[in-house]
N, C-alpha and C positions, 0 to 999 in steps of 0.2 A: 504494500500500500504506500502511494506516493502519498501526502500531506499536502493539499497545495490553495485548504479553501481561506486561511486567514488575509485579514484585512490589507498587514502590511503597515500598518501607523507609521513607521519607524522610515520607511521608503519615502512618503510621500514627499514629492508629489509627483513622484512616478507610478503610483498605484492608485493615483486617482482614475486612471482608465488602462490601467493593464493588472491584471493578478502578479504576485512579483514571480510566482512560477514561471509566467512569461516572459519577464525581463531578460533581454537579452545578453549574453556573455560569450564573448570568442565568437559573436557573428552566429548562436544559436538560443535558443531560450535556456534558462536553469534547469525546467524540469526534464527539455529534450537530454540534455549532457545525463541524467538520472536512468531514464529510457534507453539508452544508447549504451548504459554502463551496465545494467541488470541484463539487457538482451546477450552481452558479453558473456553475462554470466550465465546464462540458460536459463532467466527467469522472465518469462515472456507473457504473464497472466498480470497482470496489473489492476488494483483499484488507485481510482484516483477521487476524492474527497472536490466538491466545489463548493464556493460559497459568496465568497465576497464579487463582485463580475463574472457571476457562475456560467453565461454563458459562450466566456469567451475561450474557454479550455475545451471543450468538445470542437467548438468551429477551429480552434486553432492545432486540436491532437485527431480527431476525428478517434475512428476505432482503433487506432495506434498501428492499422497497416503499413505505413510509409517503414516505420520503424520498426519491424518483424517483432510488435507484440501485440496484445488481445486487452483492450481497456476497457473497465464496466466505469461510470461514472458513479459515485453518491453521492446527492447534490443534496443542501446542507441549506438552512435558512442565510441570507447575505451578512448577517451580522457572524455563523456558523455557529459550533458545538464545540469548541477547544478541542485540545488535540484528544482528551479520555472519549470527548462524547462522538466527536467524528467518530474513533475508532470503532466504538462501540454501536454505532447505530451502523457502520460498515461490515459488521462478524457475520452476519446471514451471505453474504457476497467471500468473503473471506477462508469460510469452511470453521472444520472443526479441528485442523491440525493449528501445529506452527507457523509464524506467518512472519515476513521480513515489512516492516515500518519504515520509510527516511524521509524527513521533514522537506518540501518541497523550495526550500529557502537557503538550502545548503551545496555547497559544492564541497566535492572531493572526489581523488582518483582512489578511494580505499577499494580496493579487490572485491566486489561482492561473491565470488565466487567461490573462498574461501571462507565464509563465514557460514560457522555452526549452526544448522539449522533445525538442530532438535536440542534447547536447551535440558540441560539436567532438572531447572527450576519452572518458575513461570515466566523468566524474562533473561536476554541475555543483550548487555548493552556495548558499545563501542564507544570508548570513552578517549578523549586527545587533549596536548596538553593546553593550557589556560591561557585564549587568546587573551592580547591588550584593553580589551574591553569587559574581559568577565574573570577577572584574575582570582576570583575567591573561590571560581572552580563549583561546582555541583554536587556527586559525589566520590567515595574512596574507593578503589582497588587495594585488596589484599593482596593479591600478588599479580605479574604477569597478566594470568587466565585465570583468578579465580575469583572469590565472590564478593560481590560491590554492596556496600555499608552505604547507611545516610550520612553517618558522624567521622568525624578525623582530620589529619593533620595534613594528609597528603594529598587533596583534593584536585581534581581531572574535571573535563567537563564532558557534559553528556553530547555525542555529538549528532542526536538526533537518529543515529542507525540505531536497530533495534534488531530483536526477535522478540516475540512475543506468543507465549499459550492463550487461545480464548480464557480459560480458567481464570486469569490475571480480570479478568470484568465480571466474576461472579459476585452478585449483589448489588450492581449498577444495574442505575433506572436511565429511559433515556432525559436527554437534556443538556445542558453544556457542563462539560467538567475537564480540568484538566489532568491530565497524565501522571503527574508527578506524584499526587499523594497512592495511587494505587502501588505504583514503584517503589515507594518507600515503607507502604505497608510490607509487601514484598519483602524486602530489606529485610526488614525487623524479625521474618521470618526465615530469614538465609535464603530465600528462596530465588535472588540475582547474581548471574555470575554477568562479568565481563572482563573487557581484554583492552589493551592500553594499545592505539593507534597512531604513529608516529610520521605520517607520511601527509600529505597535502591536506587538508580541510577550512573550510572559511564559511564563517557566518555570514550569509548579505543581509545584516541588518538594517544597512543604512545607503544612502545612493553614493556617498563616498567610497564604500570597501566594495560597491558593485564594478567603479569605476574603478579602483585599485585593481580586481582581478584580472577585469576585461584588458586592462592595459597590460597585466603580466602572461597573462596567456599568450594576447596576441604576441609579445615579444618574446614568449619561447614556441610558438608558431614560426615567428621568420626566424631563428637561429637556425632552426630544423630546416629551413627550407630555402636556405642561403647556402 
């Protein structure tokens, strides 16, 4: 499941008339580079969440043919469901196994192909180190690969990749709620493992680090092709 229905505040006023999934980077949208990195990885079954200019993700992905995958939409009131309720009103589309999550705001070349996708718990998260703007980090890894804590010293941030079990929403109603306290229930029950990712990722929170990317990409584009 891609992420892609939030509003964006933090963009504007570039998402006064584009979803920031669509915002473009390296001469492609965010959520295409996403699409283009899971089909890599043989994962060609896609939901994608819409919500805020919901209907400009379908007109702009269609059934995700171009891009050798298969997209259901669930489309989400404009204001949406946060990331717990999207997810959650998305599980009938989703099935009843394990399921890969990544916030539709993020870039990165993290390997999807190699990630676990039968966690031991209810949730297995990809966590990288403390960008410039969120340095107080999210939550703790215990080791390498094993199981991520709410509380401690050595705080990573969560980078929006997931695995997740449906069982992780038992007891949720629908409506808007966010992600993070079912996680940390989670937590408390040992029941999160994840793994420390150390290779490329960026928040586009804001239209400045959009332009930061856009700008580094394209210039490791022409190195390559000089």
């Amino acid at each position: 499941m891609i992420l892609a229905a939030g509003r964006g505040e933090r963009m504007r006023p570039l998402t006064d008339h584009t979803p920031k999934p669509l915002l473009v980077v390296a001469s492609k949208p965010l959520i295409v580079h996403h699409m283009e990195a899971l089909r890599a990885a043989g994962i060609t079954e896609l939901v994608i969440n819409t919500g805020h200019l919901a209907e400009q993700l379908p007109a702009a992905l269609g059934t995700g043919l171009d891009w050798g995958v298969q997209i259901t939409y669930s489309p989400e009131p404009p204001d949406a469901l946060e990331t717990g309720g999207g997810i959650f009103q998305a599980l009938p589309l989703l099935g009843s196994q394990p399921f890969l999550v990544v916030n539709g705001d993020v870039w990165t070349d993290y390997p999807f192909g190699g990630l676990a996708m039968t966690p031991t718990g209810l949730a297995h998260l990809v966590l990288v180190n403390n960008p410039p703007h969120h340095p107080q980090g999210d939550f703790c890894l215990e080791n390498n690969r094993g199981r991520v804590g709410a509380f401690g010293v050595q705080r990573l941030t969560f980078s929006g990749i997931s695995v997740l079990r449906p069982e992780l929403f038992a007891g949720c109603t629908p409506g808007r709620f966010p992600l993070g306290p079912l996680l940390r229930r989670a937590m408390g029950d040992g029941a999160v493992t994840g793994e420390h990712y150390t290779g490329a990722w960026r928040d586009i929170g804001t239209p400045q680090r959009l332009a930061e990317l856009d700008r580094e990409l394209q210039q490791q584009a022409a190195r390559k092709n000089s």
